[in-house]
N, C-alpha and C positions, 0 to 999 in steps of 0.2 A: 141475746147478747146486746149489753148494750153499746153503742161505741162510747171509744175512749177519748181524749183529746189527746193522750200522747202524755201527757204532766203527771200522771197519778204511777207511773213507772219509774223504778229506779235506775239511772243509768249505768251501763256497762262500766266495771271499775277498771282503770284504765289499766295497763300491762304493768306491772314492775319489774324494774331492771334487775336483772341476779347481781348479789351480791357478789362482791369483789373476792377474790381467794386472798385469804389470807396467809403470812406467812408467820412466823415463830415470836414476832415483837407487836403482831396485833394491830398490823398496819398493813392498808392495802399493797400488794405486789407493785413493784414500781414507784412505790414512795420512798419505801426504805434502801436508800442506798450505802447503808456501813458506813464507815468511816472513811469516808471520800473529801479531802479538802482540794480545790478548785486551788488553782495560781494561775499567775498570770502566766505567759509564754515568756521566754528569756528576750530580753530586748537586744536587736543585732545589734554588733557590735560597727562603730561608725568612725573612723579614724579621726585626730584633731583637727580643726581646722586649720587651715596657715594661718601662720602669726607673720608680722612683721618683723623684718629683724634688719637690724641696719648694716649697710655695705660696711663690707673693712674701710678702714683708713686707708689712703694712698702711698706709697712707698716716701717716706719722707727724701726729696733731694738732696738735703745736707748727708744723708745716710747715705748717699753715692758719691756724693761730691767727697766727704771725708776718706771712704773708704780707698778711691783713688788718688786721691793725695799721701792716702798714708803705704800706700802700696809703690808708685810712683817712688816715693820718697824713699821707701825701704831698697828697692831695688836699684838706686843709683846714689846711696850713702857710701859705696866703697868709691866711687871714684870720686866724687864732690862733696864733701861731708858738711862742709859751711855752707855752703847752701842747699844741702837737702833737709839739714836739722829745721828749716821754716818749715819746710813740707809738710814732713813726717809729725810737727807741731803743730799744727793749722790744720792737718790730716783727721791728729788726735782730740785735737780741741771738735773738732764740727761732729764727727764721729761718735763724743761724749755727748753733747748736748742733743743730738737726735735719738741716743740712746734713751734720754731722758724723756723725752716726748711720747716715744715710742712708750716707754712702761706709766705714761700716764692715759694712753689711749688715744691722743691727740693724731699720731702720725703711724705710719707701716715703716718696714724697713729693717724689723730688727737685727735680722742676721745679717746684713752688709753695718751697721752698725757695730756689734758688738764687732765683726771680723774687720771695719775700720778702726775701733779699738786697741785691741788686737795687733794688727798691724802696726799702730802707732805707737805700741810701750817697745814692743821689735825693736821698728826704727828707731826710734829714742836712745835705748842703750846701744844698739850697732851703732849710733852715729856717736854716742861719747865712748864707746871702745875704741873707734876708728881713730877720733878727735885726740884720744888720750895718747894711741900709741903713737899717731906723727909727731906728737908736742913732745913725747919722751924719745922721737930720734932711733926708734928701733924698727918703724918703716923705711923698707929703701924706694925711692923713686925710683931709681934706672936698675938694670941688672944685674949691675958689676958692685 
């Protein structure tokens, strides 16, 4: 026998991997996954952020000052009627013009506005109903 070097031999073939089981579309097991579409996960829901918003407007002061004037004025037109008519007029006048303010956004106040209004058409007529009846002599001053 002769020796060999070893190179005139063929070398062992190496292992093959078994094939993969197949399943019904001819694709290895675990490829084939159907009709599977991927999405994304629902994004949590994140409330808005704060926004700026700007303070109300401050109570307009003619919207007090009117309002008192014209109440003022309403409420002591039976005993003084010449001079509560400024009042309840100056009452009404300041009372409009804040109202005014008020429905442009400029000033706050509205309900003491509109209710100095309000007040001021009252007094208005109570004071030339009052004004009317002494001038026609069918108020009595005294009791008798």
């Amino acid at each position: 026998m002769t020796a060999s070097s070893g190179w005139d031999r063929l070398p062992h073939p190496a292992p093959q991997p078994e094939p993969a089981p197949h399943d019904q579309t001819g694709e290895p097991v675990g490829y084939n996954l159907g009709n599977v579409q991927f999405e994304q996960p629902p994004m949590p829901v994140v409330p808005p952020a704060a926004t700026y918003a700007p303070a109300p407007p401050l109570p307009a002061k003619e919207a007090t000052a009117g309002f008192v004037l014209s109440l003022v004025g309403l409420a002591a037109t039976p005993f003084l009627p010449i001079f509560t008519f400024a009042l309840v007029a100056s009452g009404l006048v300041l009372s409009a013009s804040s109202l005014r303010e008020c429905r442009r956004g400029v000033a706050g106040g509205r309900g003491r506005a509109i209710a100095g209004v309000v007040l001021g058409i009252l007094g208005v007529v109570l004071t030339v109903v009052v004004l009317l009846d002494f001038m026609t002599g069918y108020a009595t001053i005294s009791p008798t």
